[in-house]
C-alpha positions in Angstrom: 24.4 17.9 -12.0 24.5 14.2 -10.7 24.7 15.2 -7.2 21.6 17.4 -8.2 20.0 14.4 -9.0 20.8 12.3 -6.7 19.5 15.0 -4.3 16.2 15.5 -5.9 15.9 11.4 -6.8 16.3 10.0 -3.1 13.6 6.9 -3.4 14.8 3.7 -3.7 12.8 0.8 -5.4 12.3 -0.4 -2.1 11.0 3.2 -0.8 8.3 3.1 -3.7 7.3 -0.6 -3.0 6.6 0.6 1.1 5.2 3.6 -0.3 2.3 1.5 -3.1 2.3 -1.4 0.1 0.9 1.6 2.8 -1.3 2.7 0.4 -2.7 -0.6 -0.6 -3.4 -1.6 2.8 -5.3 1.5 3.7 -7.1 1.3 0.0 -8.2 -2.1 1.3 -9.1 -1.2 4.9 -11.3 1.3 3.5 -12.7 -1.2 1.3 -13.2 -4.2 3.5 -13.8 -2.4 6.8 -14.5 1.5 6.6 -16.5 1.8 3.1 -18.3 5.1 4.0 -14.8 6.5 4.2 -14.1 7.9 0.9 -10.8 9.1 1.6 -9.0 5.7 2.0 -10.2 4.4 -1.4 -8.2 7.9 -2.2 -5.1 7.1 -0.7 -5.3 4.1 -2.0 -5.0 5.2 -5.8 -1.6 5.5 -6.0 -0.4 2.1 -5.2 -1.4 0.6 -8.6 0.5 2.8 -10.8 3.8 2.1 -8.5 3.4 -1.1 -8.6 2.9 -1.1 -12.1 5.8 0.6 -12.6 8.2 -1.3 -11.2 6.6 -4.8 -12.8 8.3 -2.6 -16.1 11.3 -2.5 -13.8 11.5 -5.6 -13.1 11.3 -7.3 -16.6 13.8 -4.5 -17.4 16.3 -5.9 -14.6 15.5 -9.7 -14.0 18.0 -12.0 -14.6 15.6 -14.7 -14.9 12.5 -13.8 -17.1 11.0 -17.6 -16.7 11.5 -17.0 -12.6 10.0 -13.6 -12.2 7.1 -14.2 -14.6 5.8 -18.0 -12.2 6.8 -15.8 -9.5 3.8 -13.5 -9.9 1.9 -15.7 -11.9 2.2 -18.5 -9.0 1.4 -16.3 -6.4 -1.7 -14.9 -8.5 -3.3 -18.8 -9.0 -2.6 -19.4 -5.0 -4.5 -16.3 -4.6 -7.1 -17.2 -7.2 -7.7 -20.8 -5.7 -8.3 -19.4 -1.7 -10.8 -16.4 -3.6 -12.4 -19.1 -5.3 -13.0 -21.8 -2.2 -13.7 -19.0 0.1 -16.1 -16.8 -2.0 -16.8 -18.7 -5.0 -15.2 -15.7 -6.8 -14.0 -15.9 -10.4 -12.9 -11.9 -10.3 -9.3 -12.1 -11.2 -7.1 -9.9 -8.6 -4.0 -7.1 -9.5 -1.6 -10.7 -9.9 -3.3 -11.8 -12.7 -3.1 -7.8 -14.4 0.5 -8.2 -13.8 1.2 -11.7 -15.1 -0.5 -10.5 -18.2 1.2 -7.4 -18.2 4.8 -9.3 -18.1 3.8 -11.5 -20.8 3.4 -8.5 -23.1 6.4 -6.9 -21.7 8.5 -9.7 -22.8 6.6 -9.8 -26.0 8.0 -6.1 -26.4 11.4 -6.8 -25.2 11.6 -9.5 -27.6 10.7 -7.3 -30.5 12.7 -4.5 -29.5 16.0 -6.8 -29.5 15.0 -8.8 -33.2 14.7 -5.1 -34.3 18.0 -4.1 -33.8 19.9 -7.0 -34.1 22.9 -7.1 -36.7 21.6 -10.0 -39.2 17.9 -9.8 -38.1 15.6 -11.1 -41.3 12.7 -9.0 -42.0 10.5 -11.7 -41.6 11.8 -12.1 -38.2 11.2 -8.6 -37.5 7.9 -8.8 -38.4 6.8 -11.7 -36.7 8.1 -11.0 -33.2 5.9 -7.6 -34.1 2.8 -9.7 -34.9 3.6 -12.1 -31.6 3.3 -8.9 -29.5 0.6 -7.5 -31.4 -1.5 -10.5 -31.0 -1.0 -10.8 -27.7 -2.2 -7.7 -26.7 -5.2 -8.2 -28.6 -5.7 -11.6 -27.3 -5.7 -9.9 -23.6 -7.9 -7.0 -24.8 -10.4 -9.5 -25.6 -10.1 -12.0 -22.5 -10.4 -8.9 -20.7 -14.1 -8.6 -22.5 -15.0 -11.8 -21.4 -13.4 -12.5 -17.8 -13.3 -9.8 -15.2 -9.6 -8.9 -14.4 -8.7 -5.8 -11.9 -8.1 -2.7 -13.9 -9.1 -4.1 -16.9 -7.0 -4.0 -20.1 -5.8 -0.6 -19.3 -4.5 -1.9 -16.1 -2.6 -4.6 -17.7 -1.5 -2.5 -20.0 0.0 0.1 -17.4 3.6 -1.8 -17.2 4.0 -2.0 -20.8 3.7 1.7 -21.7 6.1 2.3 -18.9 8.2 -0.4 -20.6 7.7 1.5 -24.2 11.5 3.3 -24.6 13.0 0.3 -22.5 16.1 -0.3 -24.9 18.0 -3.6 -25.3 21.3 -4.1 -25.0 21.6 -4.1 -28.7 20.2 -0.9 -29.6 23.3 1.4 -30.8 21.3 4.3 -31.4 21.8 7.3 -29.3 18.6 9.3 -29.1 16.3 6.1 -28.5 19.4 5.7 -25.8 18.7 9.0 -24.4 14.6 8.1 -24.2 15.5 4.8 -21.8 15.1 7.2 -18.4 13.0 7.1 -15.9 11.0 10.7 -16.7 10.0 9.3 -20.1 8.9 6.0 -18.6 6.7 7.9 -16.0 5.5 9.7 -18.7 4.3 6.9 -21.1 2.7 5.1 -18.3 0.6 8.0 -17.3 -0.9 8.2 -20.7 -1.6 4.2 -19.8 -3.4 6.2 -17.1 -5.3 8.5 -18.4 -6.9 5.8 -20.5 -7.4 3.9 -17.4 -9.0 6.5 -15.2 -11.6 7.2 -18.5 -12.6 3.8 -18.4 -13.2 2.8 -14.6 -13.7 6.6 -13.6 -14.4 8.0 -10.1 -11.9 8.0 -7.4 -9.1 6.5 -9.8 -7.6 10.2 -11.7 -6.3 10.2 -7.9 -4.1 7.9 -9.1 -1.7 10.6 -10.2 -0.8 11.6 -7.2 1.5 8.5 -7.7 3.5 10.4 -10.1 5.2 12.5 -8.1 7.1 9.6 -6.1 7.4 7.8 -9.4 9.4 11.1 -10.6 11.5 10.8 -7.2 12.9 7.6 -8.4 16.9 7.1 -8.2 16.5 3.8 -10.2 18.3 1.9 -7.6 16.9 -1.2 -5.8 17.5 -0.2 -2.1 20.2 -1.6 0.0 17.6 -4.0 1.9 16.7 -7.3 -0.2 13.0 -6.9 0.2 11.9 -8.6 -3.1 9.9 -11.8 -1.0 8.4 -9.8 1.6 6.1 -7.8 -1.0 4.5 -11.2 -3.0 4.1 -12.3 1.1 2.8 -9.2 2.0 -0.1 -8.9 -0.7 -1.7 -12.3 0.5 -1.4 -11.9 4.2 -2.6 -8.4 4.5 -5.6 -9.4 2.4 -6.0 -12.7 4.6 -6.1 -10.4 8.1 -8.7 -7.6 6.7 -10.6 -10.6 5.7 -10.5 -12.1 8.7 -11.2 -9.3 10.6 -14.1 -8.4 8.6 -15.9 -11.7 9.0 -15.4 -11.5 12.9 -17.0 -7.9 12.5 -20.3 -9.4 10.8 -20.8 -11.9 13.8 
């Protein structure tokens, strides 16, 4: 049965993260340079919910919450600075969803472990409960005032993939048995669902991305590729840009 598995699960972290990268750069060629060419934006659909999906992986994993969290979140205000000088834009990119996102993670992860910790007060309990709860209602409401990509849904994407993510301290063997990547695929694509209702045309392509998100091993990849993806996203970006301006001359 595991070699099964591991037959029929062959992608890596890393495969999924060249996979959603691909995708993203032709989503944004399309965008930037070809925007009569419907098809791109298409392709492009399935790079969100992989990424999304292995934010939840990587709050699962991290050794370092603090790091991984100003990781993203510092690459997203560099981002949002050279937007802001360059355009004068105050549309928050995919960085800021998924610094967002890993706040509420942790906020989840924190609950999660109060909850089935030996000792564990019920007033504990039921404020870490109230700290993620009110959090995710403080980013539903930013997300009414200040435009963020893929809105609330969007940022919302990692933590229903994060949902039956058990601590270390959880003893109990069905909610065990629920920590797998099927049922995290599967929470997250009710996160999309919701998210395809709300922004609508070309994004229910965004499913397609299930079926490398089922393909998972769980493994990272032999290759330690974790800095060229947060250089990739800004340089990519930087060359369309660039390329597009010399095309309007």
């Amino acid at each position: 049965m595991l070699e099964l598995k591991t037959k029929i699960c062959f992608l890596s972290g890393n495969s999924l993260k060249i996979i959603a990268a691909i995708a993203m750069l032709i989503d944004h060629i399309g965008y930037l340079l070809f925007p009569q060419y419907d098809a791109l934006r298409i392709i492009g659909r399935i790079a969100f919910p992989i990424f999304a999906f292995m934010i939840a992986e990587g709050c699962k994993y991290t050794k370092n919450k603090v790091r991984y969290f100003f990781m993203v979140f510092g690459l997203a205000a560099v981002c949002q600075t050279v937007y802001f000088v360059f355009d004068g834009s105050l549309f928050m990119s995919v960085l800021v969803s998924f610094s967002l996102a890993i706040l509420m993670v942790y906020a989840l992860q924190n609950f999660k472990t109060v909850l089935f910790a030996h000792g564990s007060t019920t007033v504990q309990k039921v404020l870490s409960a109230l700290l993620f709860v009110a959090l995710v209602f403080g980013i539903f409401f930013i997300n009414l005032f200040v435009e963020i990509d893929y809105g609330f849904w969007g940022c919302m994407m990692p933590v229903f993939a994060s949902f039956f993510h058990m601590p270390k301290n959880c003893e109990n063997v069905f909610l065990k048995k629920l920590d797998c990547i099927p049922m995290s695929v599967f929470t997250m694509s009710l996160a999309m669902v919701l998210l395809a209702i709300s922004i609508g045309w070309v994004q229910p392509y965004s499913f397609l991305a299930l079926v490398p998100l089922l393909l998972y091993s769980g493994k990272r990849g032999k290759l330690k590729m974790k800095y060229f993806f947060y250089i990739f996203y800004p340089l990519h970006l930087v060359i369309l840009q660039g390329i597009s301006m010399l095309c309007a001359l």
